[in-house]
Phi, psi and omega in degrees: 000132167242119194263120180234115167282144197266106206267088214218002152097011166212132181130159184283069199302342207260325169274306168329308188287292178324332175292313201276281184328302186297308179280000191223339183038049167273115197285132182278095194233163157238148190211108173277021183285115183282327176291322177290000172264324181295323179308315183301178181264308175223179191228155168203132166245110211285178156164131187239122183109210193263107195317350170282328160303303184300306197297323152306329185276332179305310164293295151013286159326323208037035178295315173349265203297308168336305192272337166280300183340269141357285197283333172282294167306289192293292208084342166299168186298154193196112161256128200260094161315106168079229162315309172325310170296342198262357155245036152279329187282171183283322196206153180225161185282324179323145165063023182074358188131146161203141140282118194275197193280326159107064191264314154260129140018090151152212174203170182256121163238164166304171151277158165299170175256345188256036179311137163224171187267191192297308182284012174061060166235138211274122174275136158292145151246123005273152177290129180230141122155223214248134171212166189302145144242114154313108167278127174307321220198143152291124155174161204294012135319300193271048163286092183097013169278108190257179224259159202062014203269138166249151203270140152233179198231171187210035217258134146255341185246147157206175211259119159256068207242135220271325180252125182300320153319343178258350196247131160250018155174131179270154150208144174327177166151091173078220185271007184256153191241063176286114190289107160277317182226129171261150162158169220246000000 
């Protein structure tokens, strides 16, 4: 089996692999080679830094039509990391708007900015540190996770997906309910 990050010049590749490498003792590759993204077994697409950039440099690349291809066609696993993920949706607030690739439904919004927690006390944006995730749904992301573990984040934004049926785990922050992991 083979897992290929999907190498399109953004995102933390190299940790992503090393992560990847440690938790699946899987052979790894990262490639912007399209017979080696068709070739891999699952994919994964990191992205890091401002969502107008990552889908631009993804067209850049001309990697685009490859990951709908993949996501429509091809039917492999395709895990979205960071930013990766959030350009799975249809549309993000970031950057005054972006179109996203609209492989699901639904958006990326801000946090508000004047959010507080249960003690009225004022949360940051963006959110860092470690917080819970509720799992929604069984499915093989959570293999050997157990429900409640904590994640940690680094976010100003988070995944707003329209069908509920699509989100397998949330986690909290002030009054927002943030689909950290989606999927069909």
């Amino acid at each position: 089996m083979t897992i290929a990050v999907i190498d399109y010049g953004m995102g933390n590749l190299h940790s992503v692999a090393k992560a990847l490498e440690h938790v699946t003792h899987e052979n790894v590759i990262i490639t912007r080679d399209p017979r080696r993204i068709l070739g891999a077994t699952r994919l994964v697409l990191p992205g890091q830094g401002a969502i107008r950039d990552c889908v631009g440099e993804l067209e850049r690349t001309e990697l685009r039509g490859l990951v709908d291809d993949v996501l429509t066609r091809q039917a492999k696993p395709l895990l979205g990391i960071c930013v990766g993920q959030q350009m799975l949706m249809e549309r993000s607030e970031e950057n005054g708007g972006v179109d996203c690739l609209g492989f699901f439904q639904g958006s990326v919004d801000r946090f508000p900015a004047n959010m507080r927690d249960a003690q009225e006390q004022r949360l940051k944006v963006p959110h860092m540190g470690w917080n819970l995730v509720n799992q929604h749904h069984d499915h093989p992301l959570w293999a050997g996770i157990d429900n409640h573990e904590h994640f940690y984040f680094v976010h100003s934004y988070y995944v707003n997906a329209a069908d509920d049926a699509q989100v397998f785990g949330t986690t909290q922050y002030g009054s927002v309910s943030a689909h950290v992991a989606i999927g069909r």
